[in-house]
N, C-alpha and C positions, 0 to 999 in steps of 0.2 A: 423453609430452611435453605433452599438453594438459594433464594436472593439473599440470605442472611451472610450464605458462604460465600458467593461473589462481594459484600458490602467487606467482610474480613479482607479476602485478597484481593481487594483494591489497596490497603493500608498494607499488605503482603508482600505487593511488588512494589509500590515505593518504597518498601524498608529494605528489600533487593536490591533497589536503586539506592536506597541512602547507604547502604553499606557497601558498594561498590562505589563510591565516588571518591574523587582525588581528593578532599577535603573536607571530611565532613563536618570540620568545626566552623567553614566560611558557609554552610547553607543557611541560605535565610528562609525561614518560617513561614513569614511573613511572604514570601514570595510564591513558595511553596503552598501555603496555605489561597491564596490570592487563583495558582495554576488549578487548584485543586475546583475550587468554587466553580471558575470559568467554564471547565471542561466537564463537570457533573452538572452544572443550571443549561451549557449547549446541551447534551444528552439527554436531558431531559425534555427542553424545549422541542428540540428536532422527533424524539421516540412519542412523547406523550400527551404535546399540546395538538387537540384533533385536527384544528385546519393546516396545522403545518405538516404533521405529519401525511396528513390526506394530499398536501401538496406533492410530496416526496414518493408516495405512491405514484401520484397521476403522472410522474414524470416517465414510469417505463413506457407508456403510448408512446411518446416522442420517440424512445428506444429501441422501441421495436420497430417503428416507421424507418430508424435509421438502417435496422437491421433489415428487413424489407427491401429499401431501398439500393443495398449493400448485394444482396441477393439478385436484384434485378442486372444488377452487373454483372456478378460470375455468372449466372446461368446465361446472358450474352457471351460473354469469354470463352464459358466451359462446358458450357451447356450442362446435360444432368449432372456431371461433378459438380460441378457449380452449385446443385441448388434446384436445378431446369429440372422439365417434364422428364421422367422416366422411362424410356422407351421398355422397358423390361417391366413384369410385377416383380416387387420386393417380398424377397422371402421370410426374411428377417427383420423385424420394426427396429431402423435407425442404420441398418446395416448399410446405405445409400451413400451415408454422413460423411465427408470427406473434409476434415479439419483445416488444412491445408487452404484449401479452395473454397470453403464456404463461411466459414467463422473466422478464423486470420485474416481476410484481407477488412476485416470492421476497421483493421488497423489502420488501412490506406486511408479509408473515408475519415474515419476519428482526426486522423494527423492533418487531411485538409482541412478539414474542418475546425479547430481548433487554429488554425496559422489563419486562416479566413478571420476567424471572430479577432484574434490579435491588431491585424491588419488594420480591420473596421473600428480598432477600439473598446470591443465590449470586455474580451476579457480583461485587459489594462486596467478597466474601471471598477472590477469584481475586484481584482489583487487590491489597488489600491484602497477600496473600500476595508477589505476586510483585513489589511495593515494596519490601514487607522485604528480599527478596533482592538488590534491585537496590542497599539503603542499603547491607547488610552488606557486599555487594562489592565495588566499586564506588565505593562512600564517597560518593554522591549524598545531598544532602539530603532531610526528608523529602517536601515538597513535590514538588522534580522529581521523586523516585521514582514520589510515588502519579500524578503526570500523564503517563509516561513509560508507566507499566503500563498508566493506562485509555487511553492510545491503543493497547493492542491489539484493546482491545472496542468502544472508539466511536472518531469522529470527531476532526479535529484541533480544532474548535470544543467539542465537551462535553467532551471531556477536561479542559481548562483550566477549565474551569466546577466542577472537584473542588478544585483548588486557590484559586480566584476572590479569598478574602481575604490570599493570601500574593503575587499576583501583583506588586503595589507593590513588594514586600520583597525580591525575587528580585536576586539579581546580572544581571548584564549576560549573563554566562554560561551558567550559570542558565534565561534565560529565552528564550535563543537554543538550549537543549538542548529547552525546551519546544516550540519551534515547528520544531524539525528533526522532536522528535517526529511532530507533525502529518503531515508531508512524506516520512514515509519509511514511515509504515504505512497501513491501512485500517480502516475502522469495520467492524465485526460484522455489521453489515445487510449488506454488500456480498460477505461472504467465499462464503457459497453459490452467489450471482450470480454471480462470475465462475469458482467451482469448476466451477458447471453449464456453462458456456459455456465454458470451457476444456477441463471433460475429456474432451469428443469427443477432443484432440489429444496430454493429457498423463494418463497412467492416475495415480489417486488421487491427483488434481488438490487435493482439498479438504486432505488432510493435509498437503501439502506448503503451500498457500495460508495454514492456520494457523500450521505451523509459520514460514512466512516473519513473519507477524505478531510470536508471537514472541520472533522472534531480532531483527526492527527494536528493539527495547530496550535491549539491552547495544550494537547497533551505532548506534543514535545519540545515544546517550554518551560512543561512541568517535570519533566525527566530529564532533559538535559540541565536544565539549571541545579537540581538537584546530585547528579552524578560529575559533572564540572563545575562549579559555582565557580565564580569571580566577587571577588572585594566588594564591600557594598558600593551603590554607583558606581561603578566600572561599568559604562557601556558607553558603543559609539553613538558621538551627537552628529548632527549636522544634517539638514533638508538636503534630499532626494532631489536629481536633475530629472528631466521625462525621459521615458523609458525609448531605446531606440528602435527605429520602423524596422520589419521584422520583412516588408516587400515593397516594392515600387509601385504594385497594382494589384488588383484582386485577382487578375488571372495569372500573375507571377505570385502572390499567395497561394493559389490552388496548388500552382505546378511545384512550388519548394514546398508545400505540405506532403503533396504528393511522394515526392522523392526523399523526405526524408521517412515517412512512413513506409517506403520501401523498404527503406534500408533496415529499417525497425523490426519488416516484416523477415526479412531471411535472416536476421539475427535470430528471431524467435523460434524460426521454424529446424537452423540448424542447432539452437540449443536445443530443442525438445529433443531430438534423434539422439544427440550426443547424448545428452544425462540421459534420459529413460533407456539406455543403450546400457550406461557405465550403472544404476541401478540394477539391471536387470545380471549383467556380467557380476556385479557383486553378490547379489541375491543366487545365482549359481554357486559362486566361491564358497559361501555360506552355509549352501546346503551341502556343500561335503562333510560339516562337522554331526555330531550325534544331534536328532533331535531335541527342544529344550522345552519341558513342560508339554511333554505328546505332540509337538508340532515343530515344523523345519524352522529354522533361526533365519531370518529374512532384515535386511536393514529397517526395512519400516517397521518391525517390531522393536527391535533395539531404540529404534528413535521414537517409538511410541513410548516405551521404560522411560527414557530420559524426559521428555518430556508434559508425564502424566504428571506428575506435579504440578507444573506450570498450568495445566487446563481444567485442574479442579480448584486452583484460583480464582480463575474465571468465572466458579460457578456447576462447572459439569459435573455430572455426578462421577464418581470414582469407578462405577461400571463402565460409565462409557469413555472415558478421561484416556486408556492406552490407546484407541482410535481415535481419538483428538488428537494427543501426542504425534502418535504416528503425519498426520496432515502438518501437525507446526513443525517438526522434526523433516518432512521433504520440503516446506516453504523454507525451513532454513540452510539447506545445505544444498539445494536445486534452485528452487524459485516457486513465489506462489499461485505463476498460473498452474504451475501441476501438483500444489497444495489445491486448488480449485477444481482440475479436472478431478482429482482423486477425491473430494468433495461428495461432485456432481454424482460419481459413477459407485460409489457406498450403495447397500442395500438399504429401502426404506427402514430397514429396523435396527439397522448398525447405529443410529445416531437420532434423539427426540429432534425434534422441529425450534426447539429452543437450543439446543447444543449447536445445532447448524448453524442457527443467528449468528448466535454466539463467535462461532468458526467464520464468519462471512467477515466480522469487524478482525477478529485476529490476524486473519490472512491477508489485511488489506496493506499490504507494505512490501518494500522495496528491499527487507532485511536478510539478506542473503551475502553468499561469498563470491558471487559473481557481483553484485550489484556494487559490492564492498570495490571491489577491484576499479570498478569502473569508475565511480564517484572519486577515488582517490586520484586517478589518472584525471579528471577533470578540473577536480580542482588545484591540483599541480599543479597543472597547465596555467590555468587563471593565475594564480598566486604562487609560484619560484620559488620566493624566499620563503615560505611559511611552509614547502615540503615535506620539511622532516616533522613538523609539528603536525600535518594532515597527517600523515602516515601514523605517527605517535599513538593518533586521536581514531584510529580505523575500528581496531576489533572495538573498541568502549562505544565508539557510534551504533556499530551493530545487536551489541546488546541493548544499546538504547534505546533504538527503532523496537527491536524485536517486545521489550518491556511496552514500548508506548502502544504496541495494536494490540497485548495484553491488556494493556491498561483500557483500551477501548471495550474490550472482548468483556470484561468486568463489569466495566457501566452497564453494557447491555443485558450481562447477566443480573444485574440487581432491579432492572429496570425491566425487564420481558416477563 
């Protein structure tokens, strides 16, 4: 009965999507239909054919080696902060843990690491691979394709930075599939980070974290084309120049990885303080009113309310659906790594081992009002004249993203 109920709210939240779209007399079916196939036969493929999925598993070794390796750093740096020998016995199991110093800097090594592979070519070859895939089937231009693919490896902002000279030229369509992009997947620096931090609660956390990456491709061509359609054939033609070098050399790749996953990483770290700070100040304010239903009235309850519908779409059962809500409900209005730490730190019996999957694909996006803010400022910048139309196209990308890791959160639910 519960994959019965995720198979409904898969057809639930595209009809969410088709009745919030600018047009729904120009969506094509046929396209629609076409997005739908791609993105259930990937989920399928990736969750239930054995050696693939056996592949996807075998990938957290590599993960943990990189984690490992990550580790041997800070405890050189920081020694037991870091990760190092303990000079003390630990009284408290995990109590050692220092976020900060031993898990956030994954971000430093991911961000080399990923400007390495660029440099060398490989990841180039992954984008442009799975472009092609996306033009052939899918019938996306070539533009959105190649921006569509590299947001499974970077960010919503460099991704667009591949197509930078076709941005102008983009349909209206087009360029709102671009920026759903952004909103529904994650960059490459991040997928370790939250694999590491999740899979205390979800075993081969990391396989599932990629594959969610992804499958956001063919699903936010199915959601964006559906909530902004354009004119039949309306899309940008024209062959792709090569992508341009990203370093001079491999050790000027390490050192610009390096520095910009710096920079990535005190971003991160003075957001966590600041929101979990402005949650917690609200969660004060809150408890000055009457309790509500025998217990203090807390924002993550409230966001649990609003968002339990949305998670028994997915599939969850309706017991555990306000605790769902509650996790999509701080992904959306903070960010999903503390959708993810608040995940991780659940009591074993708060949430079944399939709800958590579940939560693992929902969470996997970039669909926040921070992330919102910052995609708008990027692609601004890229593209001037088409400002007021990014701006126009902001909150509608964010419910697009936020529908499209739904729409993932689904598959997995009719599928686990």
């Amino acid at each position: 009965m519960e994959r019965l109920q995720a198979f409904v709210g898969m057809f639930g939240l595209l009809a969410i999507a088709w009745a919030m779209s600018e047009n729904r007399r120009l969506v094509s079916w046929r396209h629609a239909a076409a997005g739908f196939a791609a993105s259930f036969a990937c989920a399928v493929v990736f969750l239930k054919v054995p050696y693939v999925a056996d592949a996807f598993g075998l990938l957290n070794a590599p993960v943990q080696a990189i984690a490992d390796a990550t580790r041997a750093g800070t405890s050189f740096v920081f020694g037991y902060l870091g990760g190092g020998a303990l000079p003390f016995e630990e009284r408290s199991p995990g109590g050692a843990f220092v976020l900060a110093l031993q898990a956030l800097p994954l971000v430093l090594v991911m961000s080399a690491l990923t400007t390495l592979l660029f440099h060398w070519g490989v990841l180039p070859l992954v984008v442009r691979a799975i472009s092609a895939v996306l033009k052939r089937a899918l019938g996306v231009g070539g533009a959105v394709g190649l921006s569509t693919a590299a947001n499974v490896f970077v960010g919503m902002v460099e991704a667009p930075l591949f197509i930078r000279p076709y941005l102008a030229r983009l349909t209206r369509g087009e360029l709102f599939v671009v920026m759903v992009g952004g909103m529904a997947s994650i960059a490459g620096t991040m997928m370790i980070l939250y694999a590491t931090v999740v899979g205390r609660a979800v075993p081969d956390a990391f396989g599932h974290i990629l594959i969610a990456s992804l499958l956001s491709a063919p699903v936010t061509i199915l959601i964006g084309r559906i909530m902004v359609p354009d004119a039949a054939d309306a899309r940008t033609q024209g062959e792709l120049g090569p992508l341009e070098p990203v370093a001079q050399g491999t050790m000027d790749a390490i050192v610009k990885g390096t520095v910009a996953g710096l920079e990535l990483l005190l971003n991160i770290v003075a957001l966590l303080i600041v929101l979990i700070a402005l949650v917690a100040l609200a969660n004060a304010t809150l408890g000055l009113l009457p309790p509500i239903f025998g217990a203090a009235l807390t924002l993550e309850r409230m966001l649990g309310w609003v968002m339990a519908p949305v998670c028994w779409l997915m599939g969850i059962p309706w017991a555990e659906a306000p605790t769902a809500g509650a996790l999509m409900g701080a992904k959306t209005v903070l960010n999903e790594f503390i959708g993810y730490i608040q995940l991780a730190s659940l009591p074993d019996d708060a949430l079944s081992g399939r709800s958590r999957l579940i939560l693992v694909y929902a969470l996997c996006g970039f669909a926040n009002f921070g992330s919102l803010g910052i995609m708008i400022g990027g692609l601004a910048t890229m593209a001037p004249d088409r400002r007021r139309e990014i701006v126009d196209l902001g909150m509608r990308s964010l419910v697009a993203g936020t529908l499209a890791t739904c729409f993932m959160g689904a598959m997995v639910g009719v599928l686990a």
